[in-house]
C-alpha positions as a LaTeX table, in Angstrom:
\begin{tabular}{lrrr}
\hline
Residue & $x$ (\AA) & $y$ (\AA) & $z$ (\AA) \\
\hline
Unk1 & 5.55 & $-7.14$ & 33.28 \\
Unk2 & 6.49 & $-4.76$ & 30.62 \\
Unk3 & 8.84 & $-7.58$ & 28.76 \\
Unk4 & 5.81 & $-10.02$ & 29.11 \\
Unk5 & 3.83 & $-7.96$ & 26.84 \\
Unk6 & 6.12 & $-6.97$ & 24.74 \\
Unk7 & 7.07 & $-10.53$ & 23.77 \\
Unk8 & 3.48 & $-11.20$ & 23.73 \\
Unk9 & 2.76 & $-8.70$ & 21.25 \\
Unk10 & 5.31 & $-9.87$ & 19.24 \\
Unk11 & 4.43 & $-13.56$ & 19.00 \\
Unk12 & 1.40 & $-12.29$ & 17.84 \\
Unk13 & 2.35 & $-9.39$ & 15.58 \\
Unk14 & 4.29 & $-11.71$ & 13.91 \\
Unk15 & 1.47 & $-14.99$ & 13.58 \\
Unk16 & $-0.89$ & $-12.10$ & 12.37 \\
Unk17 & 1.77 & $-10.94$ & 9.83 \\
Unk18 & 2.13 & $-14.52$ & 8.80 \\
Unk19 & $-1.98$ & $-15.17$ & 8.83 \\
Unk20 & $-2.82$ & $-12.54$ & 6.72 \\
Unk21 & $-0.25$ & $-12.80$ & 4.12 \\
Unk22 & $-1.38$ & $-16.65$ & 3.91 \\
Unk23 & $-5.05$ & $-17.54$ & 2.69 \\
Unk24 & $-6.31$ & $-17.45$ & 5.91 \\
Unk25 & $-9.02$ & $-15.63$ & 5.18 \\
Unk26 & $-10.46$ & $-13.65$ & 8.52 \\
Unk27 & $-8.77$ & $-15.60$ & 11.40 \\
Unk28 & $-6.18$ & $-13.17$ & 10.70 \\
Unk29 & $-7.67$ & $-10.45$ & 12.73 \\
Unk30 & $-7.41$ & $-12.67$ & 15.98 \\
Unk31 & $-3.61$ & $-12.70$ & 16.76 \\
Unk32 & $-3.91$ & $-9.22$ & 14.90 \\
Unk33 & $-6.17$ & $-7.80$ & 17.39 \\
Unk34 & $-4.49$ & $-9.41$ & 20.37 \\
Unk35 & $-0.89$ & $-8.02$ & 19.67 \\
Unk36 & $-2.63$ & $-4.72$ & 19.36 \\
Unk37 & $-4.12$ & $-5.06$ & 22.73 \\
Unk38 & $-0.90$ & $-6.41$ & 24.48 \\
Unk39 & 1.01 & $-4.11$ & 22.39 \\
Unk40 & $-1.13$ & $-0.72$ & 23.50 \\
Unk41 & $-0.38$ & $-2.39$ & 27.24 \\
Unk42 & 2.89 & $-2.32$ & 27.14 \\
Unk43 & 2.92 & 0.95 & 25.35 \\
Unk44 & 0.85 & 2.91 & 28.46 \\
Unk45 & 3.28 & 0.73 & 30.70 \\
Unk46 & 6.33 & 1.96 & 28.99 \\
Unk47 & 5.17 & 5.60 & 28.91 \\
Unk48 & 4.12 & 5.57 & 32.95 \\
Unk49 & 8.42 & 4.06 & 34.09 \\
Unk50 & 9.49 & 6.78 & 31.04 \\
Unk51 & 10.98 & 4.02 & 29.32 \\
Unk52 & 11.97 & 3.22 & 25.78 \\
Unk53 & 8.49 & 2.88 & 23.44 \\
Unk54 & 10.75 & 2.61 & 20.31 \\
Unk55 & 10.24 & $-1.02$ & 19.64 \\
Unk56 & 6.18 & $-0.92$ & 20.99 \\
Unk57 & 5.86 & 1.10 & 17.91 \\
Unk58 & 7.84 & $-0.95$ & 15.63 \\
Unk59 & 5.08 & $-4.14$ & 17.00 \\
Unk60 & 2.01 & $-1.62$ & 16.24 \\
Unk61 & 3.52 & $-0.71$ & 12.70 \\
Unk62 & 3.97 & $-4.45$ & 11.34 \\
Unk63 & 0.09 & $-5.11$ & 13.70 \\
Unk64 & $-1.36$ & $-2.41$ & 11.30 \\
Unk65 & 0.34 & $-3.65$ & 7.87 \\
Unk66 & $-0.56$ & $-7.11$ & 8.53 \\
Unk67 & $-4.13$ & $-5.59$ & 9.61 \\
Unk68 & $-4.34$ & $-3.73$ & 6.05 \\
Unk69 & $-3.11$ & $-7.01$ & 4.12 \\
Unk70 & $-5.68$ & $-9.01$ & 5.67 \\
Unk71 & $-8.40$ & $-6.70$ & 4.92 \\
Unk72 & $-7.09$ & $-6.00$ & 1.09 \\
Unk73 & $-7.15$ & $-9.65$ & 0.76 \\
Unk74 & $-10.73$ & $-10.11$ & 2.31 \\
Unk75 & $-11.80$ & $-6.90$ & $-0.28$ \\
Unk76 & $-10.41$ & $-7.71$ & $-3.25$ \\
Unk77 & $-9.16$ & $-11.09$ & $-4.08$ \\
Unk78 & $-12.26$ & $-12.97$ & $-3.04$ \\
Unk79 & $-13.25$ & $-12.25$ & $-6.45$ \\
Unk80 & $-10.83$ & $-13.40$ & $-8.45$ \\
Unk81 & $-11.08$ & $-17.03$ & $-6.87$ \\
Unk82 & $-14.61$ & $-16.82$ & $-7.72$ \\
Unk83 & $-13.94$ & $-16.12$ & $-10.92$ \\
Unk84 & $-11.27$ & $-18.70$ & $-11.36$ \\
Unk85 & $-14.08$ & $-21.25$ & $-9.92$ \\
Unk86 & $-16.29$ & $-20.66$ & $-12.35$ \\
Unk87 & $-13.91$ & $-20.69$ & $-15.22$ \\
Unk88 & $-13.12$ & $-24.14$ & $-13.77$ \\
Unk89 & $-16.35$ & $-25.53$ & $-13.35$ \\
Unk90 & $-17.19$ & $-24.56$ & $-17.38$ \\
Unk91 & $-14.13$ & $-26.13$ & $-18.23$ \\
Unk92 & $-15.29$ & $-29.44$ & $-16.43$ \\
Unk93 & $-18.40$ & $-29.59$ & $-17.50$ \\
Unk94 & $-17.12$ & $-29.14$ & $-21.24$ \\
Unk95 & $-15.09$ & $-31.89$ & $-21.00$ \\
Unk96 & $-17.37$ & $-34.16$ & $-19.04$ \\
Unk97 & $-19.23$ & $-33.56$ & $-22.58$ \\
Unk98 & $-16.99$ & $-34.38$ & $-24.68$ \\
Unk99 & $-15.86$ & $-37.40$ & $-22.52$ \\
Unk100 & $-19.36$ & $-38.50$ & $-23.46$ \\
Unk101 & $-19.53$ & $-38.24$ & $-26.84$ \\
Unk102 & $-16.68$ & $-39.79$ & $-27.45$ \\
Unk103 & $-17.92$ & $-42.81$ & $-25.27$ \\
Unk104 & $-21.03$ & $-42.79$ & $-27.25$ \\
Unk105 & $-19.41$ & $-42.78$ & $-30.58$ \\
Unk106 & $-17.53$ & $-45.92$ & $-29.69$ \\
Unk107 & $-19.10$ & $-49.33$ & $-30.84$ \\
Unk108 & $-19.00$ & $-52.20$ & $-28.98$ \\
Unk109 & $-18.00$ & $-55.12$ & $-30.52$ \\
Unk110 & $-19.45$ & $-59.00$ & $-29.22$ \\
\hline
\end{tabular}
């Protein structure tokens, strides 16, 4: 039973890891939050058959790095694509402009 969670919290650690580093935005948190779970199972499992908790902890380290990448990357760098976006859309619309005046300064010829 121990092993079952273990491997559990793994898988999961390491999707988190993998969500959060990707722009994943919040879904993140769900594998996140479910290797802590299985993680803090197998921990309290571990502790009661005095067995080995080294590599439980190792699983709740990389759960609570990937938890503090995802929410940097929720914090902070939601503003710079918004930014970006809006950068972009000036761009567009300049050149839609100048797409038409240079339409409009072109004569047609019968």
């Amino acid at each position: 039973m121990r092993q079952l969670f273990i491997i559990l919290s793994l898988i999961f650690a390491a999707l988190g890891l993998v969500l959060s580093v990707l722009p994943f935005g919040m879904i993140a948190l769900i594998p996140i939050i479910a290797a802590f779970i299985f993680g803090l199972i197998a921990f309290r499992i571990s502790k009661k058959s005095n067995k080995s908790t080294k590599i439980i902890k190792a699983i709740l380290l990389v759960v609570i790095i990937s938890l503090c990448i995802s929410i940097y990357r929720s914090v902070f760098e939601t503003n710079v694509i918004e930014d970006d976006d809006i950068e972009t859309i000036k761009k567009e619309k300049q050149s839609d402009q100048e797409s038409i005046d240079e339409l409009e300064s072109l004569e047609i010829e019968n």
